[in-house]
N, C-alpha and C positions, 0 to 999 in steps of 0.2 A: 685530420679525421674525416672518413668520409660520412657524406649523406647517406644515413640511412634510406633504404629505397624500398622495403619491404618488412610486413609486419611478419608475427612468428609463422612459420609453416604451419600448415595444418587447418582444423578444425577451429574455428574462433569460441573461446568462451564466452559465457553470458553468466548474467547474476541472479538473483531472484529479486525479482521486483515489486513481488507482494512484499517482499519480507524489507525489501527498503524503505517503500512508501510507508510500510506499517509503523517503523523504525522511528523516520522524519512524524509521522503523525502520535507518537508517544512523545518525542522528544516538547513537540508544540505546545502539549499540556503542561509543561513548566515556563510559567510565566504568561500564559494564554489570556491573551486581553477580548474586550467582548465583543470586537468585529472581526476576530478571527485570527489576528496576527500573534504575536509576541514580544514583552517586552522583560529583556535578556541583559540588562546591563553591566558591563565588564564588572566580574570582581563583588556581585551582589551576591543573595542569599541565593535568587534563582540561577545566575552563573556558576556558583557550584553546585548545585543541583543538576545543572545540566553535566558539567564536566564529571561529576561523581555516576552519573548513571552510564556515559559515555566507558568512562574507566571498567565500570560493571559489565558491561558487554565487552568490551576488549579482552578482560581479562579471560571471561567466558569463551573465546575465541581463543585461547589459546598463546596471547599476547603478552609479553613482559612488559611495565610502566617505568617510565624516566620522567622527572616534573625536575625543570631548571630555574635557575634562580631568579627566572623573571616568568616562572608560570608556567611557559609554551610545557606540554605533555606530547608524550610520544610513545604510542603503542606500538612495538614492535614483533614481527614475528620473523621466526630465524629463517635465513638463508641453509642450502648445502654449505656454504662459506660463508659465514659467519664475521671473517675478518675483512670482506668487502665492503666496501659502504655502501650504504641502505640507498634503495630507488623510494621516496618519500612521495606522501599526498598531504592532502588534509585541507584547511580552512580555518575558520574562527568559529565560536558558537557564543559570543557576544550579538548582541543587536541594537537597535535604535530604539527609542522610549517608544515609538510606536512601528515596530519593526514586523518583518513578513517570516514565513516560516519554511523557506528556505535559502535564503540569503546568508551565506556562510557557511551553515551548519549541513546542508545539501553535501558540502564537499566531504565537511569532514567525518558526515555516515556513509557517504558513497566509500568513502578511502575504507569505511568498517566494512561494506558492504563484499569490498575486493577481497579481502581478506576471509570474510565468511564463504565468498565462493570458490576460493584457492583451497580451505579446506574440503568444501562437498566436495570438491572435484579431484584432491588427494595430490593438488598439483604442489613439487617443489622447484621453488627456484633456486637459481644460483646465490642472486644478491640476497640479503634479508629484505625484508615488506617493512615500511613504516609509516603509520597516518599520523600526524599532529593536528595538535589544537594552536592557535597563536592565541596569547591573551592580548586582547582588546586593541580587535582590529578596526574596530570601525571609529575608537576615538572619540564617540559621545559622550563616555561619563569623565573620562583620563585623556583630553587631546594633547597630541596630536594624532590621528591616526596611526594604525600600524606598529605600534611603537615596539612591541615585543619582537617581530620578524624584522624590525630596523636593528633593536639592539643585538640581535641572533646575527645579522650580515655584517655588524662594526658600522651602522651608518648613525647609530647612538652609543654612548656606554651605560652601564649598567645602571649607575647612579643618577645619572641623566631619567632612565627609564622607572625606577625603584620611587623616581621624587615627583614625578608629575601627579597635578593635585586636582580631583574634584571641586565643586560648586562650594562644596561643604569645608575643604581644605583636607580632605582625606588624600594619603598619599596611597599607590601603587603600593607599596613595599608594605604599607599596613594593610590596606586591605589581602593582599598573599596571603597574611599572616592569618590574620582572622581567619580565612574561608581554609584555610589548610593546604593553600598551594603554593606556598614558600615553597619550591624545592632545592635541593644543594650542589646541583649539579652545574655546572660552567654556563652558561650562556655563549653556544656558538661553538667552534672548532670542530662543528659535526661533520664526519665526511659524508658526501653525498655522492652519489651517479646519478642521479638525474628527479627531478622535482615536477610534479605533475598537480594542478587544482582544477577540481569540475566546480561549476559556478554558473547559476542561471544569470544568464545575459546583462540583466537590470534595464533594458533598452527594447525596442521595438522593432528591431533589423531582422533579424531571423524567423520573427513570425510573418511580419508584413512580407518576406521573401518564398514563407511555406518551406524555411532550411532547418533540421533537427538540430544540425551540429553546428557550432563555428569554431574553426580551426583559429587559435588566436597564435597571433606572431607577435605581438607585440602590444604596447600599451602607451597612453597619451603621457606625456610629460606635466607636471602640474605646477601651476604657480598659484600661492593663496597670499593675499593682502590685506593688510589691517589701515583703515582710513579713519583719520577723525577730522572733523569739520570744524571749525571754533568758528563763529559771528558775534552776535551779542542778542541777548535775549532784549526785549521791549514789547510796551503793552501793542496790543494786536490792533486799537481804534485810535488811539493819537497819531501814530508814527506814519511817517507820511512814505506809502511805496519805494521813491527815490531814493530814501535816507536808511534804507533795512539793509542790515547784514546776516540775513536768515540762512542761517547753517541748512535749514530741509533743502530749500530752494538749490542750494549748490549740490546738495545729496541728489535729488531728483534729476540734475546735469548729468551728475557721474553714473546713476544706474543708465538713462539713456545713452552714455557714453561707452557705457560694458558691452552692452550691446550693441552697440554700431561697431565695437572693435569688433566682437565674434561675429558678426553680418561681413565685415570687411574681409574674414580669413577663413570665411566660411569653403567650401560642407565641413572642413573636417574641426574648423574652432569650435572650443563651449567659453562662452563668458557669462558669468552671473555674479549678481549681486546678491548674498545668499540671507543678510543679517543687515539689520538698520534699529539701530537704537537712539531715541529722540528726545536731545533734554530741552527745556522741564516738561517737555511731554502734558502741555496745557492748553484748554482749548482756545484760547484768550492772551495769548504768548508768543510771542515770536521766536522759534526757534533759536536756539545759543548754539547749542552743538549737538553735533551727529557723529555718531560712530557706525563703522559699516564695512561690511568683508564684500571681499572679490575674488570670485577662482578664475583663475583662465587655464585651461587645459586644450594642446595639441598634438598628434605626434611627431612636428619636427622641433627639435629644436631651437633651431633657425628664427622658424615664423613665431614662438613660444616669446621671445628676445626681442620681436618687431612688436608684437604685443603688450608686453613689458611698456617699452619705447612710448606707444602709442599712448600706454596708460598715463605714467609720468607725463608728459606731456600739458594732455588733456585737463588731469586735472591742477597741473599749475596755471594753465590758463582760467579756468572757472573760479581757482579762488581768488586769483585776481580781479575779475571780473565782478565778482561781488563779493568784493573788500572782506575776504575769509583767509583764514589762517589753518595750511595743510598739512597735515605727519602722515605720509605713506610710509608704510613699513610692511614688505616682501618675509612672511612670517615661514614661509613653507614651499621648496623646492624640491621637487626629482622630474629629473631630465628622464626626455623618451626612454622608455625600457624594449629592446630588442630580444625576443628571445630565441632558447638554443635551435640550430636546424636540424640537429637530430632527434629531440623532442617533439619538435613541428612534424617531423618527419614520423614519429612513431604514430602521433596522433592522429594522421591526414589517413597514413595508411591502416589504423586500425579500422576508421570508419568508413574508409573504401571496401576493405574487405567484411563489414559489416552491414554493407549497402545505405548505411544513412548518406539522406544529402546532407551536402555541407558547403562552409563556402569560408575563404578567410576572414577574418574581422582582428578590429583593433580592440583592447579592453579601454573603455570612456571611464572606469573607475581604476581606483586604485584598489589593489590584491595583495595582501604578503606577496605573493610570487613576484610582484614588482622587486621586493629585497631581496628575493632570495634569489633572485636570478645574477645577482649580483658576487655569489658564494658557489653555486652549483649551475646545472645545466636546468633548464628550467621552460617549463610551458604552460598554457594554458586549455581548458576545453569549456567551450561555453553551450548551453543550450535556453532555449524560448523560453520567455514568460509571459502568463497573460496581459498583453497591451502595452508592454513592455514596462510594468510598474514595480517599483522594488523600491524598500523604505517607505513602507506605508504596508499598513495592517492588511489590506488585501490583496497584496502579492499572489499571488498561485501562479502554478504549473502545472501542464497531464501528466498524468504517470507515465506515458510514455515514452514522453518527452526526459524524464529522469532515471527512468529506466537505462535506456539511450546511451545519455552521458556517462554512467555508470560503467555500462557495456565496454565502451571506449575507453573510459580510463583504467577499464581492467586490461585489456589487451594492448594497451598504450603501454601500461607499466609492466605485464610478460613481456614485451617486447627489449626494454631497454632492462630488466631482471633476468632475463635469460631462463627458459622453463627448461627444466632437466628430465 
């Protein structure tokens, strides 16, 4: 197939940008915490609030609804050909207990947004138009991440995904039920042409650069690890320094070790220590044991495996070192995600002929679009957020700026839908 090298002829469309912003700022009132942000947790009272009012506007638009049996929705509106497979957007509208108020859901009223401009503008396409919701992409209440756009690509099954359990022991498959979004449709086997997500950046590159757009190709590969420490507890004033086997003390090794690995593989490594829980957690006590996560995230694979290495390693020598006892266990892996060049290609060129600057970048998070790329052709489009902060109740972005993305994932998606 070749590269794409040109977006549609003509006139580029645009969206209405009051009517998005206004959109994104109704949606924030559900679930609206008091510094601003929102907290949206998969599969709560406010997650179908959000998805019911979502549905309310689709259907408004114009859109017929499909809810599958792990949640994901899909508003669609028809193609001239009907029997093509759908050129698809969307996002998640889950969020973090203290989450920002475009993170996710940005995309997935952007993708409503296309579709309410496809109407004013009386455009039809070839392909049909489809936005999705993924449920509970971010993995906070039900981890692991992503789980619904994993089991949608075959990288989980269904029962896998139906059984993952909150804090509380509530599973996935009962809360569906509860909120109404059990639906009975297959999970997956959906044809695609081609998969598109706008998504503010979560990072500080595109601003600190003064770039509207980033052209994303691709995305880091991630590795997460589960560590627990064992020593022995003892009171904190008799035990004599030389004789301690303090679990913190080995924990405090390995954080500064996370990061001398990502120092080591830097610019493009992330290493962190994200989680540290400390028992008996006393002020008078010498630590027993620690438990404690580690991401490392790069986009090669290669150096992602020296990483790895580097960890193992290290921390078999520290517990040695002070007489501890180690269980690493590698809980969560996907390898670098490359994506398609004729999507890169829709995208590069929608925003050249829309005049934003832009410049390529890698996605440092993970996105459904990471699975879904894996089933269809697939990209992404990212734009600036203030300071680059995201997960955290003061996230913002200009309207502009979303506007923007908007604009581009509209004429990204006529391009690979073909306007009639």
């Amino acid at each position: 197939m070749e590269v794409l090298q040109d977006c549609i002829a003509g006139t580029q469309l645009h969206v209405n940008g009051r009517r998005l912003w206004d959109s994104l700022m109704e949606m924030a009132r559900i679930g609206a915490t008091p510094k601003g942000g929102v907290c949206r947790l998969a599969l709560t009272d406010e997650d179908k609030a959000g998805r019911d009012l979502f549905v309310h506007w689709a259907k408004e638009a114009g859109c017929t609804i499909t809810v599958d049996q792990i949640g994901n929705i899909f508003a669609r509106r028809a193609g001239r050909d009907n029997s093509l497979p759908a050129v698809l957007t969307g996002s998640h509208a889950d969020s973090q207990p203290t989450g920002g108020r475009f993170d996710g859901i940005y995309g997935v009223l952007a993708g409503l947004e296309v579709i309410r401009a496809l109407n004013d503008h009386q455009v039809e396409t070839e392909h049909p138009i489809e936005v999705a919701i993924w449920t509970n992409e971010e993995g906070s209440r039900f981890p692991p991440a992503m789980v619904a756009s994993g089991v949608f690509a075959g990288v989980f099954d269904l029962e896998y995904g139906l059984s993952r359990k909150d804090q509380t022991g509530k599973t996935m498959g009962e809360e569906l039920a509860r909120i109404g979004y059990a639906g009975e449709t297959p999970v997956g086997g959906r044809p695609l042409h081609a998969c598109f997500e706008v998504h503010i950046e979560q990072g500080p590159i595109l601003e600190n650069a003064s770039t509207t757009i980033g052209v994303v190709t691709g995305a880091q590969g991630q590795r997460w690890y589960e560590l627990n420490l064992t020593g022995q507890e003892s009171h904190a004033g008799p035990t004599p320094m030389t004789l301690r086997r303090d679990a913190l003390l080995g924990a405090a090794k390995v954080v500064q070790l996370v990061n001398e690995i990502g120092l080591r593989f830097a610019p493009l490594a992330c290493a962190t220590v994200g989680m540290l829980n400390v028992y008996p957690n006393s002020r008078n006590v010498i630590p027993g044991q620690v438990f404690m996560t580690v991401d490392f995230r790069h986009p090669d694979d290669a150096v992602l495996a020296q990483m790895d290495a580097a960890l193992r390693e290290g921390v078999a020598m520290i517990a040695v070192d002070g007489k501890l006892e180690a269980e690493l266990e590698q809980i969560f892996y996907y390898a670098p995600v490359a994506f398609d060049i004729n999507c890169i290609a829709a995208v590069r060129g929608a925003t050249e002929q829309l005049g934003y600057t832009h410049r390529d970048i890698i996605a440092g998070a993970g996105h459904d679009s990471c699975y879904l790329a894996q089933v269809a052709p697939t990209s992404m489009i990212f734009v600036p957020c203030i300071g680059g902060i995201s997960h955290n109740e003061i996230e913002d972005a200009l309207p502009e700026w979303i506007e923007a993305g908007a604009n581009v994932l509209l004429n990204s998606m006529l391009t690979m839908a073909k306007r009639t």
